[in-house]
N, C-alpha and C positions, 0 to 999 in steps of 0.2 A: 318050471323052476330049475329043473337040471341042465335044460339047456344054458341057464345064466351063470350057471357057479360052472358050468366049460368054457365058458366064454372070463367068466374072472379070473379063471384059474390060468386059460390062455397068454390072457393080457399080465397076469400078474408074471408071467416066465419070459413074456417079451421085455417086462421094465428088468427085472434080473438080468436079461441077456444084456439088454442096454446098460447097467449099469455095470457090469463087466467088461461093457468096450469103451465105456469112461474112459478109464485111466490110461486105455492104450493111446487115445487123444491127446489126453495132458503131457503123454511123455514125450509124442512127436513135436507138442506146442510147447514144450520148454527146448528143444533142438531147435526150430523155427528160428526164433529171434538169433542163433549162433550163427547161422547160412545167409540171413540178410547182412548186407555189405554196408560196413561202418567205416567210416575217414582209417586211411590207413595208419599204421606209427609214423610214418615218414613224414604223414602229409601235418602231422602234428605243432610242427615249426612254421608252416606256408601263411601265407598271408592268404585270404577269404576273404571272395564278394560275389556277388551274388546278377548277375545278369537275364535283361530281359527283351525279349521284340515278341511284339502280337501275341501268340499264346503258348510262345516257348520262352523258357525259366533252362537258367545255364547257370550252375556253383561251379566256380570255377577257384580253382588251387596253384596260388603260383608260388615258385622257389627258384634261389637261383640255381641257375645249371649252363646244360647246351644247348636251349633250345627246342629242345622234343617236346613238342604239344600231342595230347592222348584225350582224345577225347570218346567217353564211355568203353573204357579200355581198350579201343583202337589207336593206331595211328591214325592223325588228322586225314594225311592226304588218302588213306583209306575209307574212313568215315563222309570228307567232303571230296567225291571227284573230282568235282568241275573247278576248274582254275580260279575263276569270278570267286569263291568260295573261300577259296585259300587265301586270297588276295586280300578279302575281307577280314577274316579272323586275323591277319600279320599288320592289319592299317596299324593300331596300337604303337607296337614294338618299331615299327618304319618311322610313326611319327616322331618319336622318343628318342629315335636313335640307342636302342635298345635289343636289335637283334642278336639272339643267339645268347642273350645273357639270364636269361630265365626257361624254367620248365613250367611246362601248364599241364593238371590236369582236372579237365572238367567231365560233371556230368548235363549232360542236356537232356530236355523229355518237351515233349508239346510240340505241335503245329509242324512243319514242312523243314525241309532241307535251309531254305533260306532264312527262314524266321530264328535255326537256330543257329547258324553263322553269324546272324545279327546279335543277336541273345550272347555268343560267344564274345566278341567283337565289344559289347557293354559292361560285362564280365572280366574282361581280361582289363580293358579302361582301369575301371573301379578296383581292380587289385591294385594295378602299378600305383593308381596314385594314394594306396594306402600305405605300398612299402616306399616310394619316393613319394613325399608333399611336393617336392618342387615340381614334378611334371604335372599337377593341377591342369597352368597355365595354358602348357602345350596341348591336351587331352581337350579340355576346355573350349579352346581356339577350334579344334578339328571337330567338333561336336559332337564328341564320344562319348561323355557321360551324360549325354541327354537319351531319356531312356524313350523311345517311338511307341506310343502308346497306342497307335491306330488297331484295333481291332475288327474287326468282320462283324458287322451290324446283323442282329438275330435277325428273324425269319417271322414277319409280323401276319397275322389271321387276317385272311380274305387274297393277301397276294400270292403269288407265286414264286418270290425269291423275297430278300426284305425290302424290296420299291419296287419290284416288278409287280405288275399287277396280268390281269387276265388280258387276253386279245380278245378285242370292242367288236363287236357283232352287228351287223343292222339291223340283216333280218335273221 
C-alpha cells in the first residue's frame, strides 16, 4: 500500500508541474496568432482573386503601381528563374495592354514551379478583370480565366503507379 500512495503522490506533483507549464503555453499561444502574416494595410485597398493550376492555389493582390510583381515576398524573377516562367506570369498584363500599370503581390503554396506560374497567371486574370469589366472580353478570348483543372490521378491498389500495373511474367 505504500508503494501506491508514492506513486499518487508522484503523479499528483507531475499534474502540478504540468499545470504550472499551462499558462507558460497560453502565453506564447496568444503571441502566435501576432507572428502569423495577415494582408498587409496597403494591401487593404487592392483588388483580390484567387488563382489556380493542378494543386497550386495563388491569392494574388493587385494595385496600381509600376509593375513590380512579389511573389511570397520575393521578387518574381527571383522566385521564377526560368524565362518560360516569367513569360507566363506577364501573358495577362501583354494581353490587356496593361504593362507596368499594376503591382502584384501574391502568395502561392502547392505543387511545382510551373503549376504555380499557372495558378499565378489565373490569379492575376481574375484580378484585372475585377478592377477593369471591360477586359472580360480580351482575358476570355486568350483563355485565362479558365481555371486547368487536370490533376494527377491517385495511386489505385494492386498497381504500381495509378495505371501502371505490374510486369506480366510467364514463368
Amino acid at each position: 500500500m505504500t508503494e501506491t500512495k508514492k506513486t499518487a503522490g508522484a503523479t499528483a506533483k507531475k499534474t502540478t508541474a504540468a499545470k504550472k507549464a499551462a499558462p507558460a503555453k497560453s502565453a506564447t499561444a496568444k503571441t502566435a496568432p501576432a507572428a502569423t502574416k495577415v494582408a498587409n494595410a496597403k494591401l487593404s485597398g487592392a483588388t483580390y482573386a484567387t488563382g489556380k493550376r493542378k494543386d497550386s492555389v495563388a491569392r494574388v493582390y493587385l494595385m496600381p503601381g509600376k509593375g513590380q510583381i512579389t511573389v511570397n515576398e520575393t521578387v518574381m524573377t527571383a522566385y521564377f528563374r526560368r524565362p518560360v516562367l516569367q513569360m507566363i506570369i506577364a501573358q495577362p498584363f501583354a494581353v490587356t495592354k496593361r504593362d507596368g500599370a499594376y503591382d502584384v503581390v501574391a502568395m502561392v503554396s502547392g505543387g511545382g514551379l510551373s503549376g504555380q506560374a499557372g495558378a499565378l497567371k489565373h490569379g492575376i486574370s481574375k484580378a484585372l478583370e475585377k478592377a477593369e469589366p471591360e477586359l472580360r472580353a480580351a482575358l476570355k478570348a486568350a483563355g485565362f480565366l479558365t481555371r486547368d483543372s487536370r490533376v494527377v490521378e491517385r495511386k489505385h491498389y494492386g498497381f504500381r503507379k495509378a495505371r501502371r500495373s505490374t510486369q506480366f511474367s510467364k514463368r
